[in-house]
N, C-alpha and C positions, 0 to 999 in steps of 0.2 A: 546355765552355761551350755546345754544339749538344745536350745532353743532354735542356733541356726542350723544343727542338722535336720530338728525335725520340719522346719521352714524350707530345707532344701526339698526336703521327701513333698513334700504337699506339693510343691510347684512342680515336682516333676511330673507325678500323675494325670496320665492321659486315658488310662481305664480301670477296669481293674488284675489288668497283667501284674503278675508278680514285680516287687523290686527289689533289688539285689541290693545292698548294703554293704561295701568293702568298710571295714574298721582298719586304721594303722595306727599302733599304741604302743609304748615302751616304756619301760620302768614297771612303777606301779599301777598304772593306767592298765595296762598288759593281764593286770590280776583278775581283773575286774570282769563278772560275770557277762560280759556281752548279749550274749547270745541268750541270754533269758530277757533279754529287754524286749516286754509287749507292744512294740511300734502297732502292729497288725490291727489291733482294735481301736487305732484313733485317726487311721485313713481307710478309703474303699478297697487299698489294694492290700496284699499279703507283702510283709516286708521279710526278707530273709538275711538274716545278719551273717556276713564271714572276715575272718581276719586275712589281712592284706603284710602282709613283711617290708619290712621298712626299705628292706634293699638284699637284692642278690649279688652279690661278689663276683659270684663265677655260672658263665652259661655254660651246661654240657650239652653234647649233643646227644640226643639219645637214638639209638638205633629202635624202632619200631619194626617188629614182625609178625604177620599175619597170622596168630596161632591161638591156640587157648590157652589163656594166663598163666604165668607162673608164678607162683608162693611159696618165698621162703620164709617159712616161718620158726623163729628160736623160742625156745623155751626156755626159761632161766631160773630162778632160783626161787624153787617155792615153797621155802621154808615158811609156814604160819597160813598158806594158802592153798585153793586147791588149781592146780592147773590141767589137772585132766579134762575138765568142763568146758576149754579152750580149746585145747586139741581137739576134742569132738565135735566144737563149733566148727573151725577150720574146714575140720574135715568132711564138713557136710558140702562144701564146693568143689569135692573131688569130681562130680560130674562135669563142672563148667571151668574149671581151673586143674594144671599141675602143682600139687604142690610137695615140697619136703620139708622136713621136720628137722631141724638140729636139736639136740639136747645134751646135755652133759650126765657122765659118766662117774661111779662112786671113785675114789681114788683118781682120779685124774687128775695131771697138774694143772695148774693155770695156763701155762704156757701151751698146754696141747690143746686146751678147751679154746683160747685164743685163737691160736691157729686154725682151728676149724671152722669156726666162724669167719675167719678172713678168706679162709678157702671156698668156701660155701659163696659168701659175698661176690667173689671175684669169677664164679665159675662161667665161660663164656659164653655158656648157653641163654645165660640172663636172666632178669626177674623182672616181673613185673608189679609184684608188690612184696614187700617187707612187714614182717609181723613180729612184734617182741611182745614177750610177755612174761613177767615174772616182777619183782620189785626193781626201781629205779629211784635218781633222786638228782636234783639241781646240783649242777656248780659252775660257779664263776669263771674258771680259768680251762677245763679241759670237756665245754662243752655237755656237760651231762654226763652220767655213769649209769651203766646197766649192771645189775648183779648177773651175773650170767650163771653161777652156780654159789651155795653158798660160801661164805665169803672170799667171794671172788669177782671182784669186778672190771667191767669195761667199758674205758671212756671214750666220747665218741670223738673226740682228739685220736685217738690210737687207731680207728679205722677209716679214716677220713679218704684216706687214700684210695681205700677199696670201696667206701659209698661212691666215691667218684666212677669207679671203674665199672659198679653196676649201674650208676644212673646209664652210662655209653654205651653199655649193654642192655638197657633197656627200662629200668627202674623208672615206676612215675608215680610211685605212692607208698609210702608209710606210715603203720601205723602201732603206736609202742599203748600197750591196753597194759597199764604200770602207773603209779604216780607221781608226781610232781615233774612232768615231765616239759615246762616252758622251755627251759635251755637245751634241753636235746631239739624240740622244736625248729626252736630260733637257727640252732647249729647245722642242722639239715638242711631249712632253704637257704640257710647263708652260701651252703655245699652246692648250691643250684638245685634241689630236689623239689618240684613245683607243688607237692600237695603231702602234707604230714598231718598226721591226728593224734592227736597225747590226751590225755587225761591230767589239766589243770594243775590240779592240788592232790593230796592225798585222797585217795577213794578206799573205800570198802571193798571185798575181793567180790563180794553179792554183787553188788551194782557193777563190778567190772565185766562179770559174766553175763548179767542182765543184760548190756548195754553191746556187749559182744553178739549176741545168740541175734539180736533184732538188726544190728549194722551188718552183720553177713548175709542177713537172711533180706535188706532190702539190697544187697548186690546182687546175691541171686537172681534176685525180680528183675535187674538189668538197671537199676536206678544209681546216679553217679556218683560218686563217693560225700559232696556235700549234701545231696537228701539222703543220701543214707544214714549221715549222720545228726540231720534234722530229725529227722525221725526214730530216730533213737532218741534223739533226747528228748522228745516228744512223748516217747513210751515209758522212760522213766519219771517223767515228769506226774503224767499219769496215775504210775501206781508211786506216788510220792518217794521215791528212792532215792 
């Protein structure tokens, strides 16, 4: 049944310049390992697989400004994991990016920990990328949920409003190093957000930091967020993880 893609890819080849590969999949289709599929070794050219969204909803505008990036990045609930390893990833792009750190506090309610993140979100100075990290998980109806502290969650129904207001402030990439994260995904570029990165299915918190420490480190290098994260998954592939 993959017979007329790979008939497409043949007749397009004119050298051996890379070829780009948009996938658009839904449902169960959606699950499905993509991006491990070896097209690469049965044409001249290098094939790069990326997933395509079925449909955006809503265009934002996004205000672009001449500066060095800004990162916000949360931390959430990391109970059974560690998430200092994260932070110190992050925080190796303090020379080439601004970034800040949300976290949550012992005793604090839900409602202030909420609030801070919405405030953070909305600040007008802007962001230029979004980083979550701690435990997440699928749901049908309110878009995904973030554990933000332990048990304490947030859906991405409940911020929506404010992902909006940083995409126009400047937001053009997130990316949630947690798992099962398709319906947050989905629910970001449906929000108009043009480029999200999640973690599939459930991952191991090893492979999360594994795959962390190498996707920051080819931003650094100035490589754009999908070879960055080809190559990540390149390097995990590698050392079999």
């Amino acid at each position: 049944e993959l017979y007329e893609i790979r008939a497409k890819i043949a007749s397009g080849q004119k050298d051996s310049t890379a070829i780009a590969l948009f996938l658009t999949c839904s449902g169960e289709l959606s699950r499905l390992p993509w991006e491990s599929w070896e097209l690469g070794a049965e044409f001249d050219s290098t094939v790069i697989i990326a997933r395509s969204p079925t449909n955006i909803n809503h265009q934002v505008q996004t205000v672009k400004r001449p500066r060095k990036p800004r990162i916000l990045a949360i931390l959430g609930d990391d109970t059974a994991i560690d998430l200092n390893s994260d932070r110190s990833t992050i925080d190796t792009l303090q020379s080439t990016a601004k970034i800040e750190f949300v976290t949550w506090e012992a005793e604090q309610s839900a409602e202030s920990i909420k609030q801070q993140i919405r405030q953070a979100l909305t600040d007008e100075r802007g962001w230029e990328i979004l980083f979550f990290a701690g435990h997440s998980c699928e749901t049908t109806i309110t878009g995904g949920e973030l554990a933000i502290a332990p048990n304490i969650a947030l859906s991405v129904s409940e911020i929506a409003e404010d992902l909006k207001t940083a995409q126009a402030n400047g937001l053009q990439f997130a990316l949630f190093n947690s798992c099962s994260g398709l319906s947050i995904a989905n629910s970001l570029i449906d929000l108009g957000l043009s480029q999200v990165a999640i973690m599939r299915e459930p991952v191991h918190n090893k492979v999360a930091q594994v795959f962390l420490v190498h996707f920051v480190e080819a931003l650094a290098n100035h490589q754009n967020v999908h070879q960055a994260l080809v190559d990540a998954r390149k390097y995990l592939k590698q050392q079999n993880l």
